[in-house]
Structure formats: structure tokens, C-alpha cells
C-alpha positions as CSV (number, residue, x, y, z in Angstrom):
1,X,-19.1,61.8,86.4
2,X,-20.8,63.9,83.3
3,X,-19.9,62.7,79.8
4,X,-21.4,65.0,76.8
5,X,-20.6,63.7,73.5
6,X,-21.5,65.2,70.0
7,X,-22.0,63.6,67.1
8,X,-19.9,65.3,64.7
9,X,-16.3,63.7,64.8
10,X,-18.2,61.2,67.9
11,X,-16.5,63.8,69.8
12,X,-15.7,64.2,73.7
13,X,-17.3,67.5,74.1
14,X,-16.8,67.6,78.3
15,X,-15.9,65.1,80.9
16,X,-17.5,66.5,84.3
17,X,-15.9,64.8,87.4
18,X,-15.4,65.9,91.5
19,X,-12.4,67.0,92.4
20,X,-11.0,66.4,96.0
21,X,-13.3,69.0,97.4
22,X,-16.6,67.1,95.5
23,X,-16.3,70.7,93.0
24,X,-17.6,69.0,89.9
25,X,-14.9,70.6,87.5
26,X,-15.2,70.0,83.4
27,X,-11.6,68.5,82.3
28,X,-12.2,68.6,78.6
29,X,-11.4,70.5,76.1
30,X,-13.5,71.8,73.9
31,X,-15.8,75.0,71.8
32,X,-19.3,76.6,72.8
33,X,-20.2,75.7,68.6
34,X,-20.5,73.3,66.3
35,X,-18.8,75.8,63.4
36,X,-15.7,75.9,66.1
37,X,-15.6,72.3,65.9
38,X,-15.9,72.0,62.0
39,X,-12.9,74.5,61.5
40,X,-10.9,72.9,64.5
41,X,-7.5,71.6,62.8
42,X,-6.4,69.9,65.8
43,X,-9.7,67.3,65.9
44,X,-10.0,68.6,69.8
45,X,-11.8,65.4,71.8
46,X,-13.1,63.8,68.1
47,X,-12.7,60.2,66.9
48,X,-9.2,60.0,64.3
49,X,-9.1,57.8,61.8
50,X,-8.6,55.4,59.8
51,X,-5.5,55.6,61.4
52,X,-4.1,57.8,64.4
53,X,-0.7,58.8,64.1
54,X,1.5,59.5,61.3
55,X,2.1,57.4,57.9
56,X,5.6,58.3,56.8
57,X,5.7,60.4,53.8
58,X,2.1,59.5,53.6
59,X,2.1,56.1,52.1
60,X,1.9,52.4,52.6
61,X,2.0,49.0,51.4
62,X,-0.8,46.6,51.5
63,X,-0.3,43.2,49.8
64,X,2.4,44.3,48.0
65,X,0.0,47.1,46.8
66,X,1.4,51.2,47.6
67,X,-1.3,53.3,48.1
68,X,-0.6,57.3,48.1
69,X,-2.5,59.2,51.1
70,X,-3.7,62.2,51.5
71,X,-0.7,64.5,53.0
72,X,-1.6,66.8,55.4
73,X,1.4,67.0,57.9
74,X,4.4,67.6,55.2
75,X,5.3,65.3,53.9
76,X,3.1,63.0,56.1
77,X,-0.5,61.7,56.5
78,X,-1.7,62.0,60.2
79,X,-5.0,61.4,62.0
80,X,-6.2,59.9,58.8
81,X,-6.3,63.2,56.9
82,X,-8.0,66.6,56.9
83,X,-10.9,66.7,53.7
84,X,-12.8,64.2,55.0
85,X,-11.2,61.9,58.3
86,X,-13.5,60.3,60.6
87,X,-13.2,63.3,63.1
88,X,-15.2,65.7,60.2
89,X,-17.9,62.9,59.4
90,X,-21.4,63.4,61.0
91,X,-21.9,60.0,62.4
92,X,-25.0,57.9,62.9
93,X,-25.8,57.4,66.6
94,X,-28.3,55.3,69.1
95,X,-28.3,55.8,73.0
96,X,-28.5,52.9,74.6
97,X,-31.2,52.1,76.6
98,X,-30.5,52.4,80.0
99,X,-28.9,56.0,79.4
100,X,-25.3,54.8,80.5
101,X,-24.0,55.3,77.1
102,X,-23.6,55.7,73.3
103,X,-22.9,54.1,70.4
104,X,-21.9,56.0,67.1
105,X,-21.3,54.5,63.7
106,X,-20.3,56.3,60.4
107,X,-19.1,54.6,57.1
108,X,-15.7,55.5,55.2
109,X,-15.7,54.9,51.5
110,X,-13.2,53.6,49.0
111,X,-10.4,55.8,48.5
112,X,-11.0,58.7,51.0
113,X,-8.3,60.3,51.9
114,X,-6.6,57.5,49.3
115,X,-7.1,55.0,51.6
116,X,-8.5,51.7,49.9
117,X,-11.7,49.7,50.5
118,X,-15.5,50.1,52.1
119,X,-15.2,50.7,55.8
120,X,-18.0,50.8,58.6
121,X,-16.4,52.1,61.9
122,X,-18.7,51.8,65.0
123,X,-17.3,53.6,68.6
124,X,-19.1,53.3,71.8
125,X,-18.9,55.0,74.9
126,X,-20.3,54.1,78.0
127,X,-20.1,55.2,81.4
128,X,-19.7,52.9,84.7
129,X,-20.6,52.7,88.0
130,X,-16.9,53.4,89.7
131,X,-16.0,56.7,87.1
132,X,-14.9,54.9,84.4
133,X,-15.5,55.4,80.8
134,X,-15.2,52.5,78.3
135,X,-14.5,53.3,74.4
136,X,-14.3,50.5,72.4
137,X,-13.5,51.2,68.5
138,X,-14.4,48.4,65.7
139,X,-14.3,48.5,61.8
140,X,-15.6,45.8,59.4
141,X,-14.2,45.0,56.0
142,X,-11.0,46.4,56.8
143,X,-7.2,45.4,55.7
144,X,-5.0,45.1,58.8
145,X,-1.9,46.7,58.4
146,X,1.0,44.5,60.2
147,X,2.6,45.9,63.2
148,X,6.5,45.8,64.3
149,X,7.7,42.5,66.1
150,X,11.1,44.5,67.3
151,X,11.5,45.5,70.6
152,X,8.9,48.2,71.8
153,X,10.8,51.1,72.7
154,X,9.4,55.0,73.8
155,X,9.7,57.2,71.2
156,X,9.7,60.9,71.1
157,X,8.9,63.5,69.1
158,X,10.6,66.9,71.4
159,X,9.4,70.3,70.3
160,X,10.8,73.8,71.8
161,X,8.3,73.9,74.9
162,X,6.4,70.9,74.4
163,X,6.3,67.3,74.5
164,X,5.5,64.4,72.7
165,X,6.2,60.8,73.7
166,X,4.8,57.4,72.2
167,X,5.1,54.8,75.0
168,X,4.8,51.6,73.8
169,X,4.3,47.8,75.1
170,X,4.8,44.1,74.1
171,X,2.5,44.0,71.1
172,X,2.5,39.7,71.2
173,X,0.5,40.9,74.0
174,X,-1.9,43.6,73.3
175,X,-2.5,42.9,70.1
176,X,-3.6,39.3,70.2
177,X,-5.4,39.9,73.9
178,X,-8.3,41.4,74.5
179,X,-7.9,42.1,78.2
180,X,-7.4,45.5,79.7
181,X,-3.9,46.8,80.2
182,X,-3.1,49.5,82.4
183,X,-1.0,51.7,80.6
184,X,-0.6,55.2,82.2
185,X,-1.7,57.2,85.7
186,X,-1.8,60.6,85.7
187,X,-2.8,63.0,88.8
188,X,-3.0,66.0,90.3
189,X,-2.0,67.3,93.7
190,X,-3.8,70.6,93.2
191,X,-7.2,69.2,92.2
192,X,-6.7,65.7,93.4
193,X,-8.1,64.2,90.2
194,X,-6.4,61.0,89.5
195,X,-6.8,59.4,85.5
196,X,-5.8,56.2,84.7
197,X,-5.8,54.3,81.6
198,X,-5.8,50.9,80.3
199,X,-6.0,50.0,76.9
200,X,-5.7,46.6,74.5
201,X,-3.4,48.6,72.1
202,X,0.3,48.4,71.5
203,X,1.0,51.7,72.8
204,X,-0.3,55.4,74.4
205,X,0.9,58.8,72.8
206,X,1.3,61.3,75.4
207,X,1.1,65.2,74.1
208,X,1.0,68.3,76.4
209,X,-1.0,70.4,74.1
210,X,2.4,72.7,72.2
211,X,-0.2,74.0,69.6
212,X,-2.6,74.7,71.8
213,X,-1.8,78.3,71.4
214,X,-4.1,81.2,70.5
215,X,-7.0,79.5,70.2
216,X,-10.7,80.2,71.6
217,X,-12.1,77.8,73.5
218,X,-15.6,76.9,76.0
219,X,-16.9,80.0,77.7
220,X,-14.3,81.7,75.8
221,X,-11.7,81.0,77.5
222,X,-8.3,81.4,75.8
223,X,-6.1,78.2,75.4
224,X,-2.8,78.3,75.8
225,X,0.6,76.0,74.9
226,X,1.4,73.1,77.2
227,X,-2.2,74.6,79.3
228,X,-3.5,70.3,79.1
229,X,-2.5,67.2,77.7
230,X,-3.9,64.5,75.3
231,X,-3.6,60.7,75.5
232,X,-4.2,58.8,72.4
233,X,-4.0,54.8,72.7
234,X,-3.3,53.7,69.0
235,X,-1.0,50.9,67.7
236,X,2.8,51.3,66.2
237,X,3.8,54.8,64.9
238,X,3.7,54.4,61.0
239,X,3.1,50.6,61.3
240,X,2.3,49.9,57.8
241,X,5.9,50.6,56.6
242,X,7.7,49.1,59.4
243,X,9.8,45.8,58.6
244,X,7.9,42.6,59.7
245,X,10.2,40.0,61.9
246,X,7.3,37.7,62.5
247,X,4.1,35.9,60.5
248,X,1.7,38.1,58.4
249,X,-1.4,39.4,60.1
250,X,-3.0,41.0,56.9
251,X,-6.7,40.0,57.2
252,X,-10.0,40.6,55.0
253,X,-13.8,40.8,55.5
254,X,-13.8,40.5,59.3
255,X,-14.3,42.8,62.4
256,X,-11.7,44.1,64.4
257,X,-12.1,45.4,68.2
258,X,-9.7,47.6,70.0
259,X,-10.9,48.4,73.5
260,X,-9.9,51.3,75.7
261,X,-10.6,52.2,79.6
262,X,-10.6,55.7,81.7
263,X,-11.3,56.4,85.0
């Protein structure tokens, strides 16, 4: 396995594996330039944040407090925003030594994209011995918003041609554990590549790439609806304005981890 990252966005540029035939096939996504990459509105392979997902009607409540986010999916916020979200920052980066990996950090300021307080984000991704590639996401000095305690359901989000489902899990689980769970498997009989991952979120957004449509892509090749797929491990769909059944988990000053698994 190949893994090529930029560091604009800390961004998947290609993921190189064999297929059943050893063909080393590229299964990424992604444009020959950097200019492609800065006018991409759909943050192809980049790092979103603060927040994947959508905020409903692009606000929340913090400590009582309603802060007003940027809206840039009407009348929502999503993927953090679109002036200046973590997937358009040029991030710091330092390879680690043995060459297996990389580790990117970038800083998001007080009320970017209206979203409150000093944050440093760091991502690291390293590749393993048996295919796998390990992703783990951590921010400092960060409020965490409170997730659901109801009963995790799918939900889904159906468009004419396309598809996209939020599958999530028990969150007493994944959000207090930090042990891999295997979430989804997804293969191939035509290529026999197999994919599976396992996360420490709540839940997996599956999306099979609707507005895909039109645009240019590597070695100018022409991308089409529904022509691949994204999967996006993130926590509760719109979280921060969701009803809380259980104790408060808003914290301060301190470091959260979430940890995610390919191969």
C-alpha cells in the first residue's frame, strides 16, 4: 500500500493498493493541482472540521450560550464551513521518522466560521504492516458538545440517484472507549479489494458520491454521479442541538482523541 498526502486540507491525495491480480490500482479521489484542490467545494479526501456533518440551521448551544455559524448548506452549517474550515488551512506537518507516517497540525482561531474559542487540531496518519492506515484526530482547548443518549438509529438523507446514510452505534460505548470498533466492510468482486473500517466514534456516514457530477479529476479523468463512495466516521448528526437524556459531558482545557482504522 501507497499513501500520498498533501498538506493543504491534510488531505488523502491517493491510496495505491493490489488488487486481486497484485495490479497496484489508486482508489482515491482526487486533482493533478493544488489550485483544483483550493476551489474544490466538496473538500475531496481533506480533513473537515471543527465539525463533520451538518449543524441544524447552523447554530448551537454551549453552556447555555447560542453561537450563530457560518451557513453554507441553506440554512445549515456543514463540514465546518467554507471561508476558512480546516479542509482550506495549510497545515503544519513533520514525518515521522521511520517514514511510516505523518503527522499534521494546524490551529483554528476564535470565532472562525463563528465557532467560539482557540483550537489546535493535530491528525496523524500512519501506515502498517498488514495494509492498514491509522488516522487519529485530536484538538486541545476545545468545548465538547454533548451527544444524544436516545437509541442510535440509521438515518438517511435519500436523494434522486444517490445515497446517503448515517449508521450509527451505542455511543455509552464508543464515546467513552477508546478501543477500535469495526464498523463497516465494503468489497468488490470485480477488483477484489476488500475495505474495512473501525472507528472509536458514534457513527459512519456512508455517501455514494450524487454530486460527483461534471467535475475534472486526476489524469483528467471525468467524474461522474454515484462513480465512488465516501465514508466519514464522525459522532451524532447535529449533536449540539440534540436533547440530552443523560449527565453533561461539556469539558474545557483538555485534549480529546478520536481514533479511526482502514485496511
Amino acid at each position: 500500500m501507497r499513501l500520498e498526502m498533501l498538506n493543504l486540507g491534510a488531505t488523502v491525495r491517493s491510496i495505491v493498493v493490489p488488487d486481486r491480480e497484485g495490479v497496484m490500482t489508486d482508489v482515491a479521489l482526487g486533482f493533478d493541482a493544488v489550485k483544483a484542490y483550493e476551489n474544490d467545494q466538496l473538500s475531496v479526501g481533506s480533513t473537515l472540521g471543527r465539525v463533520a456533518g451538518r449543524i441544524r440551521d447552523a447554530r448551537c448551544a454551549i453552556e447555555s450560550k447560542e453561537y450563530f455559524l457560518a451557513p453554507n448548506d441553506h440554512p445549515h452549517h456543514r463540514n465546518g464551513g467554507a471561508k476558512n474550515p480546516l479542509s482550506k488551512k495549510v497545515w503544519d506537518y513533520t514525518l515521522l521518522d521511520d517514514g511510516s507516517g505523518v503527522i499534521f497540525s494546524v490551529k483554528s482561531h476564535d470565532g472562525e466560521e463563528g465557532y467560539p474559542g482557540n483550537v489546535t487540531v493535530q491528525v496523524s496518519y500512519v501506515l502498517t504492516n498488514h495494509n492498514e492506515i491509522l488516522v487519529q484526530y485530536s484538538a486541545s482547548k476545545i468545548v465538547d458538545l454533548p451527544s444524544t443518549r436516545q437509541t442510535p438509529q440509521p438515518l438517511m438523507q435519500r436523494k434522486v440517484g444517490g445515497t446517503s446514510r448515517i449508521y450509527c452505534f451505542d455511543p455509552t460505548q464508543a464515546k467513552s472507549s477508546k478501543k477500535f470498533k469495526h464498523m463497516i466492510r465494503i468489497s468488490s468482486n470485480k477488483s477484489g479489494i476488500d475495505l474495512n473500517v473501525s472507528s472509536t466514534q458514534s457513527c459512519v456516514r456512508l455517501s455514494t458520491g450524487l454530486e460527483l457530477s461534471g467535475i475534472i479529476g486526476k489524469q483528467g479523468k471525468q467524474y461522474r454521479s454515484n462513480s465512488a463512495f465516501v465514508l466519514g466516521c464522525q459522532a451524532f448528526e447535529d449533536a449540539c442541538n440534540q436533547v440530552r437524556r443523560e449527565d453533561e459531558n461539556n469539558k474545557r482545557e483538555e485534549k480529546v482523541t478520536r481514533l479511526n482504522k482502514e485496511n
